[in-house]
C-alpha positions as CSV (number, residue, x, y, z in Angstrom):
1,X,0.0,0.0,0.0
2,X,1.6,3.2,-0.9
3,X,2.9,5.5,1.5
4,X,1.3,8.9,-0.1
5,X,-1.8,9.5,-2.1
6,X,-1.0,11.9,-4.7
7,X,-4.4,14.0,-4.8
8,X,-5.6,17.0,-6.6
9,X,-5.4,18.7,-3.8
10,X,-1.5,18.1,-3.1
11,X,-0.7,18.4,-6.6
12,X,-2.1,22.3,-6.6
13,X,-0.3,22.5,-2.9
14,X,3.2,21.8,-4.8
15,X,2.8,23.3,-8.0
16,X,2.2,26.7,-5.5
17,X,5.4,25.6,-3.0
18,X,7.9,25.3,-6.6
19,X,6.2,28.8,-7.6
20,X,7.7,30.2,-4.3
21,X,10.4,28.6,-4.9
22,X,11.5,29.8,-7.8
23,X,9.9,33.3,-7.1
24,X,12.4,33.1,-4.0
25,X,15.4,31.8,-6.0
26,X,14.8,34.7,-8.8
27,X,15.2,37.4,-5.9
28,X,17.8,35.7,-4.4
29,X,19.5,36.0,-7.6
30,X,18.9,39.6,-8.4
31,X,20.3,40.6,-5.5
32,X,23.5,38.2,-5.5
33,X,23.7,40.2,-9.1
34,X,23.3,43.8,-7.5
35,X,26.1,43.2,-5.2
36,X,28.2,40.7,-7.7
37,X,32.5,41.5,-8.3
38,X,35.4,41.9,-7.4
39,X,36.7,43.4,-4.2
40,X,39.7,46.1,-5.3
41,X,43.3,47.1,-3.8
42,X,42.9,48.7,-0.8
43,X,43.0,52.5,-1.6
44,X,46.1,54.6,-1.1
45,X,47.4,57.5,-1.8
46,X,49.2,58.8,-4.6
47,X,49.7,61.1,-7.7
48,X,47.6,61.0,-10.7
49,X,48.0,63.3,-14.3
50,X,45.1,64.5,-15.9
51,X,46.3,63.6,-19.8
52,X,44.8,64.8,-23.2
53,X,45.1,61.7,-25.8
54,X,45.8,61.9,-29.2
55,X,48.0,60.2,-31.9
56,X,51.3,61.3,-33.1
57,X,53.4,60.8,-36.2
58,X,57.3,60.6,-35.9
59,X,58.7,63.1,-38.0
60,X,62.0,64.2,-39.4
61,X,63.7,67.5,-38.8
62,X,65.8,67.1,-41.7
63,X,65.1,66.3,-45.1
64,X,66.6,67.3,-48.3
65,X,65.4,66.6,-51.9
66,X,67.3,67.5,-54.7
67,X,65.9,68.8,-58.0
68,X,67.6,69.3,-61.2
69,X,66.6,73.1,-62.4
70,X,66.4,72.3,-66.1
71,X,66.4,69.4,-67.9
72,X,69.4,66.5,-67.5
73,X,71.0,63.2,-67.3
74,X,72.0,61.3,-64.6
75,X,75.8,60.2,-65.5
76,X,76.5,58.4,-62.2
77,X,75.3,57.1,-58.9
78,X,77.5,56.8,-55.9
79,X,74.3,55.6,-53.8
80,X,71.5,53.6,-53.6
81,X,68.5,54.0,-51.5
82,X,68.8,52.8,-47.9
83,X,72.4,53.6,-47.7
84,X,73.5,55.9,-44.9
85,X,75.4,59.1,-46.6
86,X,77.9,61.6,-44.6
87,X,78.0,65.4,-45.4
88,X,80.1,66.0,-47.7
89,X,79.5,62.9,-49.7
90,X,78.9,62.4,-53.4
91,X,75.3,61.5,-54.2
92,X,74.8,61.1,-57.9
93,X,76.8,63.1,-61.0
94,X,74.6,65.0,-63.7
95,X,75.4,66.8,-66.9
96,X,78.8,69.0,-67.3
97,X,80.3,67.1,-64.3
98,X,78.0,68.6,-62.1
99,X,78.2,66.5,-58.4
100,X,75.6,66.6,-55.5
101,X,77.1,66.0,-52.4
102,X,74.9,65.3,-49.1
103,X,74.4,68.5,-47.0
104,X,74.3,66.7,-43.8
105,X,74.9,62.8,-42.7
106,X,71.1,61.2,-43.5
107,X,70.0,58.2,-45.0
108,X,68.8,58.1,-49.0
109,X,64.6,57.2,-48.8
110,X,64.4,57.9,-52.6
111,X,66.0,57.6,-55.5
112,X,63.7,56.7,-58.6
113,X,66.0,57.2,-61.4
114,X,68.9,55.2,-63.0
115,X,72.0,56.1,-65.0
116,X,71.4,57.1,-68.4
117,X,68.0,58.3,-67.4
118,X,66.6,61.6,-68.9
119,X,65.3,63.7,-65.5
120,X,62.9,66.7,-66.2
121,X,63.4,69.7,-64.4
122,X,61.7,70.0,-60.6
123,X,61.6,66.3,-61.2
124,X,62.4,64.9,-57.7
125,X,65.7,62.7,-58.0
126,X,66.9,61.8,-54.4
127,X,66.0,62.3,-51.0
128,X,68.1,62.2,-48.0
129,X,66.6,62.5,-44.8
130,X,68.1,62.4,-41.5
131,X,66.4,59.1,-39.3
132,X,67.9,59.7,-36.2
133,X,67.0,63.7,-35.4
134,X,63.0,63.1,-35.0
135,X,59.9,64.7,-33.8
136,X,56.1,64.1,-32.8
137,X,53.3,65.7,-34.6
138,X,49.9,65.2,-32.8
139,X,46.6,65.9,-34.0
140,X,44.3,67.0,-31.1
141,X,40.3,68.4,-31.5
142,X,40.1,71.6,-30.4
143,X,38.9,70.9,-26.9
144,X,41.5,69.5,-26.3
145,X,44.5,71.5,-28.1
146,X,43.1,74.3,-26.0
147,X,44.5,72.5,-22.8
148,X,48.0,72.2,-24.2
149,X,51.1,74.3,-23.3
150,X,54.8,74.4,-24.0
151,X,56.7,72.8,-21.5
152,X,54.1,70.0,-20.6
153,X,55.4,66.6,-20.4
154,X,54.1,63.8,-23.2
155,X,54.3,60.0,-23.1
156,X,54.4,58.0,-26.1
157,X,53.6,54.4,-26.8
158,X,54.6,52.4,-29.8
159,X,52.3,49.3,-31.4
160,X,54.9,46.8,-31.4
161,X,56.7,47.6,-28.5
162,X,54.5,48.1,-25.7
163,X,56.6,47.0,-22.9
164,X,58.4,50.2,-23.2
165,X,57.6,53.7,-23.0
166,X,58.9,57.3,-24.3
167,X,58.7,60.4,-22.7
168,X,59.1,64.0,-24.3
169,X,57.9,67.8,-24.2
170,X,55.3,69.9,-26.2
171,X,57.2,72.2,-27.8
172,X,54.8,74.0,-29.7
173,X,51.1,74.1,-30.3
174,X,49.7,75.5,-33.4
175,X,47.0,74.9,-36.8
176,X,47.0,73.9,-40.1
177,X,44.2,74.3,-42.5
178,X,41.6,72.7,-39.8
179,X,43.7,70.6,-38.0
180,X,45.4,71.5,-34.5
181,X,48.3,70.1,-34.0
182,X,51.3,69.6,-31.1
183,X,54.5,69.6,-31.7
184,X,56.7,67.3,-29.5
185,X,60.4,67.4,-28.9
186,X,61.5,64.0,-28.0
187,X,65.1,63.1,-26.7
188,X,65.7,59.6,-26.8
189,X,64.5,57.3,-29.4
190,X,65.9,53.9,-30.8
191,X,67.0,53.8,-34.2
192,X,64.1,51.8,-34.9
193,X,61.4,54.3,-34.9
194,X,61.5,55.8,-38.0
195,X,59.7,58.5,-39.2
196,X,55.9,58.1,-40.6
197,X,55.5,55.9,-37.4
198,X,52.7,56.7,-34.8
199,X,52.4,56.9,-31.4
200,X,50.1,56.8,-28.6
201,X,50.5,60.1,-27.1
202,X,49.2,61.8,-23.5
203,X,50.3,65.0,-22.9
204,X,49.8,65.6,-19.0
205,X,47.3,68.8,-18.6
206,X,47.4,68.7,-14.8
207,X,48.8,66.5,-11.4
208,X,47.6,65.7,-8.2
209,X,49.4,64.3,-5.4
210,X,49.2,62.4,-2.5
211,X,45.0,62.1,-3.1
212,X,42.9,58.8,-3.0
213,X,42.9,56.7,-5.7
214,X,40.5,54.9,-6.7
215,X,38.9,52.1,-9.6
216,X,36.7,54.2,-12.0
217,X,34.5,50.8,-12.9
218,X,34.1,50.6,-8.9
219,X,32.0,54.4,-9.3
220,X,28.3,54.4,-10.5
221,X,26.8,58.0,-10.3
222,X,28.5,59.0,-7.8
223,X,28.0,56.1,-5.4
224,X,30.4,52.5,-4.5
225,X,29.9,49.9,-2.5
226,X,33.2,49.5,0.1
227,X,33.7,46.3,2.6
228,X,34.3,47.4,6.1
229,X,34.4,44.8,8.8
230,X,33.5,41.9,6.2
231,X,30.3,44.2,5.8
232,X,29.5,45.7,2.5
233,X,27.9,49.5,2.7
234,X,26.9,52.1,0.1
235,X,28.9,55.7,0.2
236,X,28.8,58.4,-2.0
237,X,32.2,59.5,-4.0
238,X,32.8,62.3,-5.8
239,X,35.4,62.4,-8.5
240,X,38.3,65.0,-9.4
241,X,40.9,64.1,-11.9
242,X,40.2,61.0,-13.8
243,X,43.3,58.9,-15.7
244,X,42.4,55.5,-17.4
245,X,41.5,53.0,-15.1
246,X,42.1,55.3,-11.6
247,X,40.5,58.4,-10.3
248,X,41.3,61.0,-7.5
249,X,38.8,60.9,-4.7
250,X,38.2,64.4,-3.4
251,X,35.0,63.7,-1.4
252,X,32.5,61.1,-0.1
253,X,32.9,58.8,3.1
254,X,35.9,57.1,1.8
255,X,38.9,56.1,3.6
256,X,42.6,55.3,3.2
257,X,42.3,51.2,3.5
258,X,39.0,50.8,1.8
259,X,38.4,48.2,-0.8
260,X,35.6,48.8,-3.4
261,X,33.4,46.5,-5.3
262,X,34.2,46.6,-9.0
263,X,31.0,45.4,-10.3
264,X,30.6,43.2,-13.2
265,X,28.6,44.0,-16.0
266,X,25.6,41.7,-16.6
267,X,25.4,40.8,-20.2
268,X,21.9,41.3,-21.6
């Protein structure tokens, strides 16, 4: 004889009990969700720059082309292109024994012709360009560009070589056409970087120090969650400066120590 008699009247009974359930299990959720992340570094103190971001071409201070005045014939080459020239070296002879010599020690980028070849005049026939005595040109909107003074320092960052990084100084700021552009003086750069190259470039506007930093994904309108005594509470932050990934704190019931939640996003 069975020990329970499945009626109509237990079967409604359950079907309500699972409908709590998962009623119950849904909330639970939610709120598992509204409180789900990461806990962050404890906040310290410490300086952060306030940086304008743009991209920057490496550029050449030195470049000479040389272009025949009338029409000629290339008699000789003493180069070819990728070889490194010094001042005072021969280049290529034209007509009448006439020898171009390099006006400074470069590196030929161009040289389209070939003996025997008939050049017309303004017709560019070489191009020496010095690889080594380089600058940055940024391109900024104008928000920005009005931000920028001489003297502020720039960091650069190079695709391809990431783990490294390149500092310099804006040296001029100034337009073209529509464009606003920055001018950067750099002092050390590997060979390697050649000019056409592009950087990532921030140019610091402003710094703060010794201010509390904290996780910008940790902020949501002005409110965080921190952990205190293995208690989680809701305080109010406002924001100053703001650099990638940080911010400075300047008020809010925050304290050196704290550790925020950095929320996950819940995919839709």
């Amino acid at each position: 004889m069975p020990l329970f008699r499945w009626t109509k009247k237990n079967k409604i009974f359950a079907v309500l009990a699972a409908a709590v359930f998962v009623v119950a299990v849904v909330k639970g959720r939610g709120c598992a969700k509204s409180l789900e992340g990461d806990l962050s570094a404890p906040i310290q103190r410490g300086t952060i720059i306030e940086s304008v971001y743009g991209i920057g071409t490496v550029t050449a201070n030195k470049t000479f082309q040389f272009k025949a005045g009338v029409i000629n014939t290339i008699h000789n080459l003493f180069v070819k292109e990728g070889d490194v020239a010094k001042q005072g070296d021969a280049l290529l002879e034209l007509d009448g024994g006439v020898v171009v010599k390099a006006p400074f020690d470069g590196t030929v980028t161009s040289l389209p012709f070939k003996v025997g070849e008939n050049i017309f005049a303004q017709s560019v026939v070489l191009e020496l360009v010095d690889l080594l005595d380089r600058y940055l040109v940024v391109s900024l909107e104008q928000r920005g560009a009005l931000r920028v003074r001489r003297g502020q320092p720039a960091k650069l960052s190079f695709d391809g070589m990431r783990e490294e990084s390149f500092t310099g100084a804006v040296d001029s700021v100034y337009s073209s056409g529509n464009n606003f552009l920055v001018r950067i003086d750099i002092s050390k750069l590997p060979p390697q970087i050649l000019p056409g190259m592009t950087a990532d470039t921030a140019i610091g506007i402003q710094e703060r120090q010794n201010v509390l930093l904290v996780p910008v994904a940790a902020i949501d309108h002005g409110m965080a969650y921190v952990q205190r005594n293995g208690i989680k509470q809701k305080v109010n932050v406002q924001t100053g400066i703001i650099d990638g990934d940080m911010a400075e704190a300047v008020a809010g019931d925050l304290n050196e120590g704290d550790r925020l939640l950095i929320r996950k996003k819940v995919k839709k």
